[in-house]
C-alpha positions as CSV (number, residue, x, y, z in Angstrom):
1,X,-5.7,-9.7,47.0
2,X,-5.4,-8.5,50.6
3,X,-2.5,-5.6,50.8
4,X,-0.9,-8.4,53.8
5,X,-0.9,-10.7,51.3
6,X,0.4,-8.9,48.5
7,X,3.0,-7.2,50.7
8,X,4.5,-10.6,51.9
9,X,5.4,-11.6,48.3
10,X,2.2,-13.8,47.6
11,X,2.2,-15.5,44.1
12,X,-1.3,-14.5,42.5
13,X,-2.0,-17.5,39.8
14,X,-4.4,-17.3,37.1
15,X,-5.1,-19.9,34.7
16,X,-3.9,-19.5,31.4
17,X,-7.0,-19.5,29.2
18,X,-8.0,-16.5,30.8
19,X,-5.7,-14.4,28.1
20,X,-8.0,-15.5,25.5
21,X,-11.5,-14.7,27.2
22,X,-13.6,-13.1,24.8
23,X,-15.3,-9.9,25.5
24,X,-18.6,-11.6,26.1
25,X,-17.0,-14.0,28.8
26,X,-16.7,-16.9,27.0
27,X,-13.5,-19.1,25.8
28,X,-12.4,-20.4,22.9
29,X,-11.7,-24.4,22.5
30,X,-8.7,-25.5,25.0
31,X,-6.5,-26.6,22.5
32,X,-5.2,-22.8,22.0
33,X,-4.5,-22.3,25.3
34,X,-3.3,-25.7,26.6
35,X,-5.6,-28.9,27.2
36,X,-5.1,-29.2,31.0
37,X,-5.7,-24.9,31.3
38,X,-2.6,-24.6,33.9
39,X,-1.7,-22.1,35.5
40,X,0.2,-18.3,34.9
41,X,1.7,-16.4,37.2
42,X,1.3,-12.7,37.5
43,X,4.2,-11.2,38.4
44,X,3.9,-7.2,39.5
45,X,5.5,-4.8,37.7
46,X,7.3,-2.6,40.8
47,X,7.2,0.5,38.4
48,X,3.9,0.6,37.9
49,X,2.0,-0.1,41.4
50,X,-0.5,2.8,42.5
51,X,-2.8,4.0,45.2
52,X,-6.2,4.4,43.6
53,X,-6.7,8.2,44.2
54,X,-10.5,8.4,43.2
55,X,-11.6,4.9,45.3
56,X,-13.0,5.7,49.0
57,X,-11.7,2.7,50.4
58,X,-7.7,2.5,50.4
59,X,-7.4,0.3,47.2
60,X,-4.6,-0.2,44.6
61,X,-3.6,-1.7,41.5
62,X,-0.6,-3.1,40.1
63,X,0.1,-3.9,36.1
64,X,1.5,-7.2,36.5
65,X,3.4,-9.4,33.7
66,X,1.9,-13.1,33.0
67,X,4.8,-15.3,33.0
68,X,4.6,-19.3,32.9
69,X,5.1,-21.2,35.9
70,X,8.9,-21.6,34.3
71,X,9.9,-18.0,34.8
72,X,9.2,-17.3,31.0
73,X,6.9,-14.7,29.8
74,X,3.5,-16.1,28.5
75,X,3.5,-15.8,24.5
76,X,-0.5,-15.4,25.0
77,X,0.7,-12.3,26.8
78,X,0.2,-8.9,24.9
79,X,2.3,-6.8,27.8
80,X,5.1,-9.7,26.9
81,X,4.4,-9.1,23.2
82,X,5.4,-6.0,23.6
83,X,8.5,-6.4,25.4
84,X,9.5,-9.2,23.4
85,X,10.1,-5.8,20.4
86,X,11.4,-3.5,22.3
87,X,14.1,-6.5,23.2
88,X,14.6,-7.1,19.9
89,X,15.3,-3.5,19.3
90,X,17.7,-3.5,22.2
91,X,19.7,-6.2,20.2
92,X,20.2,-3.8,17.0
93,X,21.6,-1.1,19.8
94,X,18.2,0.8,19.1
95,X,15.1,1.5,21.2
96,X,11.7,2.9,20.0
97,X,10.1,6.0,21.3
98,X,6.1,6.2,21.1
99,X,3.6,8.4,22.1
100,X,-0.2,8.0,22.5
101,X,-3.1,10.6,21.4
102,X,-6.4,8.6,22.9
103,X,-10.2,9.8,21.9
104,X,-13.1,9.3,24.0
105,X,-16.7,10.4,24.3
106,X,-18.0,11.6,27.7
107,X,-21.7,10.8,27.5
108,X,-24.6,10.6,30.1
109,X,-25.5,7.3,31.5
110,X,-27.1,4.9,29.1
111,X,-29.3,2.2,31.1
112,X,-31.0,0.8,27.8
113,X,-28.3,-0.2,25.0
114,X,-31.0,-0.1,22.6
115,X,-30.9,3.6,22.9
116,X,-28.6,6.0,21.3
117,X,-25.5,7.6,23.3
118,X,-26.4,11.2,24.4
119,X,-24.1,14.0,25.8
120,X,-24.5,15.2,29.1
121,X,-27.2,18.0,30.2
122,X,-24.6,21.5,30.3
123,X,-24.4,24.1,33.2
124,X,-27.0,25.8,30.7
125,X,-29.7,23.4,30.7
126,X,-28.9,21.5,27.5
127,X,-27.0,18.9,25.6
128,X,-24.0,19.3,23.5
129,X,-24.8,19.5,19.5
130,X,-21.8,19.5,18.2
131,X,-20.9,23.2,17.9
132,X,-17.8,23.0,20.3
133,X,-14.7,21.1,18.2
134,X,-11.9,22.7,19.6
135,X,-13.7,25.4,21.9
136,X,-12.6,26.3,25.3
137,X,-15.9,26.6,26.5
138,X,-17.2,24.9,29.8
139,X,-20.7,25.1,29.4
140,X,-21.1,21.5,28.8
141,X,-20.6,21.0,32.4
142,X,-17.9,18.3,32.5
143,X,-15.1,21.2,34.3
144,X,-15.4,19.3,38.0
145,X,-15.3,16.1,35.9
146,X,-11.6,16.8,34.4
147,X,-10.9,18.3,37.5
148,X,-10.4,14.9,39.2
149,X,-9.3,13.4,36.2
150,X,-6.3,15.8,36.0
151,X,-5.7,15.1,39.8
152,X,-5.8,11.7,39.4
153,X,-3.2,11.6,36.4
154,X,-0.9,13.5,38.7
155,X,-1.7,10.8,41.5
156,X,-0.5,8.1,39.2
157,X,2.3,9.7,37.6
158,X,1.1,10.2,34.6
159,X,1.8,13.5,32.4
160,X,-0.1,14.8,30.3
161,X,0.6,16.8,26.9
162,X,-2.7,18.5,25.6
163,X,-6.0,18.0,26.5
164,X,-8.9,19.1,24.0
165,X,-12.6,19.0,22.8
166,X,-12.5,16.9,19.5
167,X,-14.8,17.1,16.7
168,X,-17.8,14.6,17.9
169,X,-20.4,15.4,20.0
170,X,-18.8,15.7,23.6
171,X,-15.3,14.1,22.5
172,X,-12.2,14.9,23.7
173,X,-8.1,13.8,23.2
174,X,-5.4,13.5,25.2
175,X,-1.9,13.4,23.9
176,X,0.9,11.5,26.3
177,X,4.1,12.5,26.9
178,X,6.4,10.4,24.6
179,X,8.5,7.9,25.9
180,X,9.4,4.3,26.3
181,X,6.8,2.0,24.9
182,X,6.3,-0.4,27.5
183,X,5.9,2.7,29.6
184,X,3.4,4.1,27.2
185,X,1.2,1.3,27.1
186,X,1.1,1.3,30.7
187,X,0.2,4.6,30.9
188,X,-2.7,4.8,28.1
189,X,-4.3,1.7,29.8
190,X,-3.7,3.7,33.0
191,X,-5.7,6.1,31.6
192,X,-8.5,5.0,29.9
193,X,-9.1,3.0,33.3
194,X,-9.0,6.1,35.7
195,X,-11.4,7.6,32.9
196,X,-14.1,5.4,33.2
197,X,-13.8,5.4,37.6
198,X,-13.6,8.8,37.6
199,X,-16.8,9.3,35.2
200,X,-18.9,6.7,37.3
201,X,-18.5,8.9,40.6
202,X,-19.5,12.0,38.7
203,X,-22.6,10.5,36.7
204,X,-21.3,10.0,33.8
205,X,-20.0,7.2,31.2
206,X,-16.6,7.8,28.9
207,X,-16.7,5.2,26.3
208,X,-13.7,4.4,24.4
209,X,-15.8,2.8,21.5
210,X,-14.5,3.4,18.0
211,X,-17.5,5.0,16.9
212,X,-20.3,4.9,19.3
213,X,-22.2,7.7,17.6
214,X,-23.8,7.6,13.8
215,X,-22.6,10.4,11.6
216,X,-20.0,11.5,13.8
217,X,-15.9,11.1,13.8
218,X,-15.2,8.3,15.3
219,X,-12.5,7.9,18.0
220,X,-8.6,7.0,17.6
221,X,-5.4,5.9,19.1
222,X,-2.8,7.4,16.9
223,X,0.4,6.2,17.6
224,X,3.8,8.1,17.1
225,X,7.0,6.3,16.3
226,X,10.6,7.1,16.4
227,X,13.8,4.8,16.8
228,X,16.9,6.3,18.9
229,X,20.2,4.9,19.3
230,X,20.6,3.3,22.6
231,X,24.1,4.9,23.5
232,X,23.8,8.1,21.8
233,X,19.7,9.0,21.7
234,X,20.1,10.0,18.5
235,X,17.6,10.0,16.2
236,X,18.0,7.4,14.1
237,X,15.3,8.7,11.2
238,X,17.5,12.2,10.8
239,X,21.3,12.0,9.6
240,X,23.6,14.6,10.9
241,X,22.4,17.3,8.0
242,X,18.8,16.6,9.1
243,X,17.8,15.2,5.9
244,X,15.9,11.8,6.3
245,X,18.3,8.1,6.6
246,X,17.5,4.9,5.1
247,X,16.4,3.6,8.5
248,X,13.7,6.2,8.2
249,X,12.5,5.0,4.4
250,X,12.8,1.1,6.0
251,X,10.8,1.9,9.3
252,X,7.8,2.9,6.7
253,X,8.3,0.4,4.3
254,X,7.8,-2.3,7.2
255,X,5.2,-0.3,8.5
256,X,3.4,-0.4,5.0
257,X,4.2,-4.7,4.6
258,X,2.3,-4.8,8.1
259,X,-0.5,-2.7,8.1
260,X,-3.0,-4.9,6.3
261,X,-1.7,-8.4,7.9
262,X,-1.8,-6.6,11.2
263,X,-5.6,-4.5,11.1
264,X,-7.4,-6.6,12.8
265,X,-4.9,-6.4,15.9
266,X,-5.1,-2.2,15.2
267,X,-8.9,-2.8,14.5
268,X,-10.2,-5.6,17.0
269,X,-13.8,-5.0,16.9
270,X,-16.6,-4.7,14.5
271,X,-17.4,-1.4,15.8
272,X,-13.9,-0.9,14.7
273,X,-14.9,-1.2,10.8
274,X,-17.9,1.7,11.6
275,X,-14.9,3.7,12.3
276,X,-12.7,3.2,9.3
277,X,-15.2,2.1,6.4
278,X,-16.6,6.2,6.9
279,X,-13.1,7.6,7.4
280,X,-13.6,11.3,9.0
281,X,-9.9,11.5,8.8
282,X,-9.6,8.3,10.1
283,X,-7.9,6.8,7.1
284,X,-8.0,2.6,6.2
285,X,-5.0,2.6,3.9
286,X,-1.2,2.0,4.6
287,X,-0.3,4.9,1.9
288,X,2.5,7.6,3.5
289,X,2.4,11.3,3.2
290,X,3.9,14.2,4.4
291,X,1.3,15.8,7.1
292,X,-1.4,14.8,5.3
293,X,-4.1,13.1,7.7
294,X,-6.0,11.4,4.6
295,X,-3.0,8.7,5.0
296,X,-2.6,5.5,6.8
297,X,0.7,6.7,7.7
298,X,1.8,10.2,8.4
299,X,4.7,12.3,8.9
300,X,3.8,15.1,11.0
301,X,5.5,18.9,10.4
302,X,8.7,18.7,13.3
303,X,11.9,19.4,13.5
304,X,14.8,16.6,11.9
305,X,15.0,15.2,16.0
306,X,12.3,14.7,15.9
307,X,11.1,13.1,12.9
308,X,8.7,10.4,13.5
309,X,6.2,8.4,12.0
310,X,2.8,8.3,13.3
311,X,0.2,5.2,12.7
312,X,-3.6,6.5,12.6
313,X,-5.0,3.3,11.9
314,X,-5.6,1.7,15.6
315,X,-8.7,3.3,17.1
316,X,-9.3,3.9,20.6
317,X,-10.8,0.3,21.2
318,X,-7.1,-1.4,20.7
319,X,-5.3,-3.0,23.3
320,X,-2.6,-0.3,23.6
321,X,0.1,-3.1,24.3
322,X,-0.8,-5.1,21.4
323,X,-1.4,-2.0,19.0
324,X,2.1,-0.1,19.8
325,X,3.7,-3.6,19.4
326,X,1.9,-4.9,16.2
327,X,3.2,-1.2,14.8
328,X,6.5,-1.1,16.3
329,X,7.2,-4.6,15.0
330,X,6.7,-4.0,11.4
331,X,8.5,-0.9,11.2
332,X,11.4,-2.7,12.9
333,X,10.8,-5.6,10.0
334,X,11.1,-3.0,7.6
335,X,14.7,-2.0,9.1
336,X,16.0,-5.7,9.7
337,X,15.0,-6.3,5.8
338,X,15.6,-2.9,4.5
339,X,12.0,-3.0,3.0
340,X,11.7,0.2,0.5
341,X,8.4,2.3,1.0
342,X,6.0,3.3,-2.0
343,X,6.1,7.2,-3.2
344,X,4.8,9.1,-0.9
345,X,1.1,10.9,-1.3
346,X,0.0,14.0,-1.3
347,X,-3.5,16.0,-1.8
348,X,-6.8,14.1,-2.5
349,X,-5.7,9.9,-4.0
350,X,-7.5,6.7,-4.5
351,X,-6.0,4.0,-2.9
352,X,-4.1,1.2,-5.1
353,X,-5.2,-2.0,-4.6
354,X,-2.1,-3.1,-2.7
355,X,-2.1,-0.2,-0.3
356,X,-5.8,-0.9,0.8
357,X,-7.0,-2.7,3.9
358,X,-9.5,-4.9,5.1
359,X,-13.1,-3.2,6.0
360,X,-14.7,-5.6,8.3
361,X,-13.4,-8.1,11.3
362,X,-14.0,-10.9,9.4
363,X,-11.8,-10.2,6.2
364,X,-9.3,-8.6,8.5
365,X,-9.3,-11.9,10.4
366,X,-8.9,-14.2,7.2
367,X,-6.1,-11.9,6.3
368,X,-4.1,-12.5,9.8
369,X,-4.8,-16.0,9.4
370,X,-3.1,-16.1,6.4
371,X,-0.3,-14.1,7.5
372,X,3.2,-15.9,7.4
373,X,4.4,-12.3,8.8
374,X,2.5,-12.2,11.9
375,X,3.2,-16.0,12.5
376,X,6.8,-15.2,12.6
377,X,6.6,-11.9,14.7
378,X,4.2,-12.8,17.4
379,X,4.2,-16.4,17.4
380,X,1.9,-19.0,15.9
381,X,0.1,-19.9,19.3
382,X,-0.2,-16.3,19.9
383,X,-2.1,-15.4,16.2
384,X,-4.1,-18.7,16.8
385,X,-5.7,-18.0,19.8
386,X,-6.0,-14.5,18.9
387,X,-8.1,-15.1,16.1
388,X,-10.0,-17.6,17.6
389,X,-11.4,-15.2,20.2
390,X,-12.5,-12.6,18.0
391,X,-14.2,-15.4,15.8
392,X,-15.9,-16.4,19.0
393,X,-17.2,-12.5,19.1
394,X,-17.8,-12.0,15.3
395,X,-19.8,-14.8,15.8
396,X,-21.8,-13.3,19.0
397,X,-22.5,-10.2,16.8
398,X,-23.4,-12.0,13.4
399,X,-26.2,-14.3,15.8
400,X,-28.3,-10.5,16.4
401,X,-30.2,-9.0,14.0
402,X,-29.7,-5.1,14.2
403,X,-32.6,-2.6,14.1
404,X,-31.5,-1.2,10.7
405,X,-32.3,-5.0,9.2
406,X,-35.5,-5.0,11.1
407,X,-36.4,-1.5,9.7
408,X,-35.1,-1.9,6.1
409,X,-35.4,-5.3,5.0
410,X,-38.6,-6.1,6.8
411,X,-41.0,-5.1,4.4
412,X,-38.6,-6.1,1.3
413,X,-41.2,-8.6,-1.0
């Protein structure tokens, strides 16, 4: 839209479907989004409207929400998913607190898909092999690349915690500033968006994939959860000795009745499964521990104000808005019904059978269509639609045959 036009209070429509358009491009059957495919409207967010800092031409963008023609927020909205919680927090006199830590990979450019991901040529003539996991080195070259991006993130407003090399080969993490959700969400898609402009002007591709390179960590979106009041800002997991409340116990006990109904909105992709089925602390399980990263659900080392609970399950391919809200949900679940959590775990486990999770997209799928939980959190025409677009995709994959069958099972009598 032209700036006049946005300036003079335009209405921007879009037509509904669109919320359900597959990665590929393609739609699901109209029935899940309405037969005649009528219109949204996408209302701006005034908060979150920015100046493009790394764009040549004067460009900007604003988060908008999608609300119906009738002033209501779309169901088949995740931003209105997510505020549709947070309001349901509100009513209990509570709010949630969430931060974000992100992964990505920051990879050369990669013309032929066919071809393997590769780290960018260094200041010293060659490629990263994996011997900088937490280094402060910059002799992979990428300094003038975070340069901008840490510019930019002060352009937008957006602050920033820490900032280091991961384990993978040319992977790094962010951690956000904790905060409001909504606000949160904004700022992680913010983020991974300014990531990827800022790479193309320097050469280079971040990819947010959960796990774009073979024997390698994959990458995450670790949420961290806390509930205050809304009048006091206390912490509502610590009681006034600092030892942990009910509300605490509840928030994981939901948190634990959601996990498996809800992995396919944590996990969306089958890329996602690569991630979690060869779990380099990236844990497919909703047990609980104390600061142990082998769980589903941790409880990092911190002081009583702030204890929190932090959900290691999404990876860095979720829909932060749908993630944070799928979590916070569940944990709020566990509150409303006073759900009580299993013992916690500590060391080396097995999984029990009831604490396990799905592997792939397609039993993670059947599982959320089964799900009277998520029905009844998010909405049946929500969950149906869902799940009909990422059937549309698992189907895509499932109709290529993948070089590993070609080499393998070729010459199989």
């Amino acid at each position: 839209m032209t700036a006049e036009g946005f300036l003079e209070g335009r209405r921007l429509q879009m037509a509904r479907g669109v919320l359900l358009q597959c990665i590929m491009g393609g739609y699901p059957p109209s029935r899940f989004y309405g037969s005649d495919d009528g219109d949204l409207a996408l209302v701006a967010d005034p908060k979150q409207i920015h100046r493009l800092p790394w764009s040549q031409q004067p460009r900007a963008l604003a988060i908008c929400d999608a609300d119906e023609l009738t002033g209501e927020s779309s169901r088949l909205s995740t931003r209105g998913q997510l505020k549709a919680v947070i309001a349901r927090y509100a009513a209990l006199g509570l709010a949630p607190v969430v931060a974000t830590e992100l992964e990505f990979f920051v990879f050369a450019p990669n013309p032929d898909p066919t071809q393997p991901f590769q780290p960018p040529v260094g200041l010293d003539g060659r490629r990263e092999d994996g011997h900088s996991a937490f280094s402060i080195s910059s002799n992979n070259g990428l300094r003038p690349f975070f340069s901008e991006v840490y510019a930019c993130m002060a352009s937008l407003g957006l602050p920033r915690d820490t900032f280091m090399h991961e384990m993978g080969v040319s992977q790094f993490e962010i951690n956000l500033l904790h905060g409001d959700p909504l606000l949160l969400a904004d700022q992680t898609f913010l983020f991974k968006h300014l990531l990827k402009e800022v790479a193309l002007k320097h050469g280079l591709t971040v990819v947010c994939m959960a796990k774009p390179l073979a024997h390698t960590p994959g990458s995450s979106m670790h949420i961290h959860q806390s509930v205050v009041e809304l009048d006091s800002g206390r912490n509502v997991f610590s009681d006034a000795a600092g030892e942990p409340t009910a509300a605490f116990r509840h928030f994981i006990g939901g948190q634990q009745a959601g996990m498996a109904d809800f992995t396919a909105l944590f996990a969306p992709n089958v890329n996602s499964y690569q991630r979690l089925c060869h779990p380099f602390a990236s844990p497919n399980n909703a047990c609980w521990s104390h600061d142990n990263r082998s769980a589903g659900l941790r409880i990092p080392a911190s002081s009583p104000v702030a204890r929190r609970v932090e959900n290691r399950l999404p990876g860095a391919d979720a829909n932060p808005y749908l993630a944070i809200a799928a979590s916070l949900a569940a944990g709020l679940y566990g509150i409303e019904h006073q759900l009580e959590p299993s013992a916690a775990i500590q060391g080396e486990f097995e999984v029990p059978d009831n604490l396990s999770l799905p592997c792939t997209l397609h039993a993670a799928l059947e599982r959320l269509k089964r799900s009277h939980l998520a029905k009844e959190l998010f909405g049946a025409e929500f969950i149906e639609g869902y799940i009909a677009s990422k059937t549309l995709e698992l189907t895509s994959f499932f109709n290529e045959i993948t070089p590993w069958e070609r080499r393998v099972l070729a010459a199989q009598a």
